[in-house]
N, C-alpha and C positions, 0 to 999 in steps of 0.2 A: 650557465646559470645567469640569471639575471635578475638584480635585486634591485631595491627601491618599489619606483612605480615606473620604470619606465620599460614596461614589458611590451613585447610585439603585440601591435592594434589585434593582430589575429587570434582569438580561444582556441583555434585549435589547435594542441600541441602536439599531440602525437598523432601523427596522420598510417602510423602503421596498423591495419586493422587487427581487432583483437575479436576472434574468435568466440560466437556463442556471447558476446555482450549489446548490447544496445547501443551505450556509451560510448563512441571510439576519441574524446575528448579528456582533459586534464584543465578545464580553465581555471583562470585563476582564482583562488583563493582570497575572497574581499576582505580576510583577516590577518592575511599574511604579507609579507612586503618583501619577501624573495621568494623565485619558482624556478625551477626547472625545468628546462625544456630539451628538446632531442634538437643537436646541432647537426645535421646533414650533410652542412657544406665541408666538414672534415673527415666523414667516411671514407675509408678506404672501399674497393670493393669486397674485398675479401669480409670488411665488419660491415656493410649492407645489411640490414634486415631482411627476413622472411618476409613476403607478401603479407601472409598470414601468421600470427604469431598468439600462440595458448596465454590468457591473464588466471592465474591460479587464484582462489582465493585466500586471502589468507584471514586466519581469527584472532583477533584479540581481549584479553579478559575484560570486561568491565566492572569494575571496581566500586558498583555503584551503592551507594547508602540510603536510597529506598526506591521502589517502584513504583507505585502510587504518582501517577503524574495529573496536576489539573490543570482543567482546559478552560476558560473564559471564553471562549466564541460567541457570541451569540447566535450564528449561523451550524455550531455544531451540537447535535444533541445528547452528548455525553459531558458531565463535568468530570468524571476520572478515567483514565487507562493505562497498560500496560505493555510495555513494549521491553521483550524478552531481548531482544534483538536490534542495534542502532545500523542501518547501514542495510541493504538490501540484497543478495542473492539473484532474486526475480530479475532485477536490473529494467524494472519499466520504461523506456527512454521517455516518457513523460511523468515517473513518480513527482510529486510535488513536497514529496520530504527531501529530496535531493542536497537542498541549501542547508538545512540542517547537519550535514556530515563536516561542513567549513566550520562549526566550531569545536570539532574535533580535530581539528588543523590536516586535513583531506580534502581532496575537489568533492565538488558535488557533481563529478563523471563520471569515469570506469572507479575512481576509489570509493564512489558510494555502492558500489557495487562487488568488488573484490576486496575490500578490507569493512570488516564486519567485526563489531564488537559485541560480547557477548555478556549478556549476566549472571554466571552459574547459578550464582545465591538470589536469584528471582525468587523461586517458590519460600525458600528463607525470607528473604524479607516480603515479599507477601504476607505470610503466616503471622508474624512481628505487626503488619500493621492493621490486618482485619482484626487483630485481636485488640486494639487500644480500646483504653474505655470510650473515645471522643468518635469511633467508628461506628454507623449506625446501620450499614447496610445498602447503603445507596450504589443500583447497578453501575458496573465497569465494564469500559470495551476494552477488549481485549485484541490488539493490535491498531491502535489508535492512528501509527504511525507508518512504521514497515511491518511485515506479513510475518503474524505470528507463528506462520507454519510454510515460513520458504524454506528451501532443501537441507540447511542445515541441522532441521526439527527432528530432521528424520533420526540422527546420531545422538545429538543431542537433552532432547525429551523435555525441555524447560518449559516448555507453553502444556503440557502435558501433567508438568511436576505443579506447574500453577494450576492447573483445571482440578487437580487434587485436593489442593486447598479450598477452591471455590465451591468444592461438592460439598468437605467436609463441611464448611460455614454455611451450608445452603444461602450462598451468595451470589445474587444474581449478575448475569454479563451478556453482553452481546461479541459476536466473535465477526469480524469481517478477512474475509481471505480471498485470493483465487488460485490455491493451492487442494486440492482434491486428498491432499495428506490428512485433512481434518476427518474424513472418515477414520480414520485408525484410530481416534479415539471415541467412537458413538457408544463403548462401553460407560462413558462417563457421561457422553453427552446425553443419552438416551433416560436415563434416572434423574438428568439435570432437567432435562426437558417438562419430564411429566411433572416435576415438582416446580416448572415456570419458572426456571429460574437460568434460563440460556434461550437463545438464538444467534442464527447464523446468519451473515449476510456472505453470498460468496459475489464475487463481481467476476462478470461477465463481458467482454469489453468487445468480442467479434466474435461471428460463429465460424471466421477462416482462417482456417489453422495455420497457414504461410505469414498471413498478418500478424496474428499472434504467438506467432517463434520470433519474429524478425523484432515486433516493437516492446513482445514479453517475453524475452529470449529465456529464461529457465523458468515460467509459470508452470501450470499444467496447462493440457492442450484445451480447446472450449469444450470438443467432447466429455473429457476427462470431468472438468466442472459439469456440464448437465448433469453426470452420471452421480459428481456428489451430490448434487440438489436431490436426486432421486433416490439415492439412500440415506441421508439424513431424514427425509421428507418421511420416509419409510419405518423409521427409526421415532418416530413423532416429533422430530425436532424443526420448531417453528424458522422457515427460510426464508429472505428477501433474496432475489436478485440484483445485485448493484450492474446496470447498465454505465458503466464508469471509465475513462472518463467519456464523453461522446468528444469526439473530433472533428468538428463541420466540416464538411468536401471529404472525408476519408471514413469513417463508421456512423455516419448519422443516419444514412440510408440502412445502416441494417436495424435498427431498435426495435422494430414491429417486427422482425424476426427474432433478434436475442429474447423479446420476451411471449410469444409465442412458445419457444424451445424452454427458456427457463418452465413457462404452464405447464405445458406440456411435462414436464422432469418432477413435478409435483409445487413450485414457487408459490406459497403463497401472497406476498409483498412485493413490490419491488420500487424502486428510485434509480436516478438517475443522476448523475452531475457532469457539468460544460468544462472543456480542460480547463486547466490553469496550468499558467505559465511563468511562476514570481522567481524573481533573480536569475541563479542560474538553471535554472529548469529548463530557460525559452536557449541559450546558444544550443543545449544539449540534444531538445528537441527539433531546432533547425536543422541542425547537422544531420541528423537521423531522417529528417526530410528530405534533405540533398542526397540521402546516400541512398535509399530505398525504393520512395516514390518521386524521382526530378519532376518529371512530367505535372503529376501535382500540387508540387512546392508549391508555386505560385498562387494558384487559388485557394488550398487550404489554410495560406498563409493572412490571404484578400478575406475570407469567410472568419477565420478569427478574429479579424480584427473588426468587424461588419459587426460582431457579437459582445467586442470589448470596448466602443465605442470609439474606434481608430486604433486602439491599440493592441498588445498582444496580451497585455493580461491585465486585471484589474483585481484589486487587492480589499475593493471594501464589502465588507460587512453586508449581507441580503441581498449584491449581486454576484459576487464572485463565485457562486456555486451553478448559477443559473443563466450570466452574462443580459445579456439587453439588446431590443432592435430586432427587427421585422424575423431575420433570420433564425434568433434565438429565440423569437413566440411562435416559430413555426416548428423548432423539435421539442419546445416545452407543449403544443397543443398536439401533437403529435405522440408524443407520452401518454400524454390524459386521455388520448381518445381509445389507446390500443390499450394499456391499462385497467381502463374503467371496463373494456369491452370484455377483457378475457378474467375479470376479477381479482386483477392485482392492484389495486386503488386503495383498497382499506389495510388497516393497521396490522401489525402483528400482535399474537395475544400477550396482554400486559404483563410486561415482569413480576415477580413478587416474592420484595423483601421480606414479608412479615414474619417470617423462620428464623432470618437468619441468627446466627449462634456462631462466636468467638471462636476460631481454631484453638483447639490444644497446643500451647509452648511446654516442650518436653522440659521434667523439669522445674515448671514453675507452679505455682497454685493458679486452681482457677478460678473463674467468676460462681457463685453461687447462682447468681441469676443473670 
């Protein structure tokens, strides 16, 4: 243990690889002022570590008192969303909610990814808040943050139990995933649809499936995704493509593929965003450079920074979705042209509130009108 601030210069704490995660890091905690770290130089051999060693996950309740979260961005085009779920499953070793799990007193490493907090009472307080008088209908995305339908969705049902409520208030949302579990619900989504009052974004991040085990260790595979694009699509449920994030020198050369394959799977929309890399996102991401692609580090590392103006990530407002510099107007023109060319350049069709209606609080009296 060692407490204060005068922790080893090194983030990486546990160097024993963990099985099926992205994350094989534990850095520090910018809110904490003691960590624990694995002492090696006192192993016996007999307590040596496995090579390789299983990180289970584990769940915790979240105790939370409302869901209804709002965003001020100007760079994001949602002001509400929902997130059933803090803390990720997928384990993206470039998610950019990562920093968010330290002020749950967690790394933003393998513990944003194996300890996951949950919100039973989601669809409860959902229900609670579509119903105020001061609510008027204005669309919600629906997984804002982490993936409203990573593996635990499957047991669970909470992003499911919320789509319930959103049918019943014909209240509109937008859903972003790269989990193919979201077909399981096109009963719902399918009625949501024709009354314009949902879309999907699924993100698509490579079309090779070694690439994305390794850097999306429990996603679904990009097959898997084309396959939901083309039964939602089927189902009439309006789809973008999120080509997400691009990685200069490592997935930027495939985009005019991911969105040919999304066309092709039925996409009608699609965007794009340049990684980002804020706090501890970038140790988590290097590592996973060093550990996967060496040969690459170096220049993937040279090309981010080419795009964030020397550095590795840039945090303001109209660039950090898009980056800057010769390199990043050459996958931003490179979008528009393959985009424009296969008819994914225009809009999806416009949401509409103008339905919406108060859920039912069992129980209480309702609105007259």
């Amino acid at each position: 243990m060692f407490a204060g601030r005068d922790f080893p210069s090194d983030d990486t704490v546990n160097r024993r690889p963990a099985v099926g995660r992205a994350a094989q890091l534990a850095p520090a905690n910018r809110f904490e002022s003691t960590r624990l770290v694995d002492d090696f130089e006192h192993f016996d051999e007999a307590d040596e570590p496995s090579s390789d060693r299983k990180s289970p996950t584990e769940f915790f309740s979240d105790d939370a008192k409302s869901i209804l979260r709002e965003n001020s961005s100007p760079d994001i085009p949602f002001r509400y969303s929902i997130n059933p779920y803090r803390g990720c499953e997928h384990g993206c070793a470039y998610c950019y909610a990562r920093p968010g799990h330290e002020t749950l007193g967690f790394n933003a490493g393998i513990d944003f990814e194996t300890k996951i907090l949950v919100k039973h009472n989601a669809a409860e307080l959902l229900r609670r808040e579509l119903a105020r008088p001061s609510w008027s209908g204005e669309w919600i995305a629906l997984s804002g943050v982490t993936d409203c339908y990573q593996p635990v969705e499957r047991r669970l049902r909470l992003t499911r139990a919320c789509l319930e409520v959103l049918s019943e208030a014909r209240q509109p949302c937008g859903i972003v995933t790269k989990n193919a579990l979201v077909t399981r619900d096109l009963d719902l989504l399918a009625p949501m649809a024709a009354a314009r009052t949902v879309h999907v974004a699924v993100s698509v991040t490579t079309l090779d499936p070694q690439l994305a085990r390794s850097m999306e260790p429990r996603t679904s595979s990009p097959a898997a995704r084309l396959s939901a694009i083309a039964e939602l699509t089927a189902a009439g449920v309006p789809v973008r493509v999120m080509a997400a994030p691009i990685v200069p020198g490592l997935n930027d050369q495939e985009l005019p593929a991911i969105l040919k394959a999304a066309r092709s799977a039925g996409a009608a929309a699609a965007s794009y965003t340049l990684l980002r890399l804020p706090l501890t996102v970038r140790p988590v991401f290097e590592d996973w450079l060093a550990r996967n692609v060496p040969l690459k580090k170096d220049r993937i590392e040279a090309l981010i920074r080419d795009t964030r103006s020397g550095r590795m990530s840039d945090s303001k407002f109209g660039r950090r979705m898009r980056g800057e510099g010769e390199y990043a107007e050459q996958i931003h023109q490179t979008f528009d042209v393959f985009s424009r060319k296969l008819g994914l350049d225009g809009p999806l069709p416009t949401l509409d509130g103008s339905n919406f209606r108060p859920p039912r609080i069992a129980g209480e009296q309702q609105r007259l009108f």
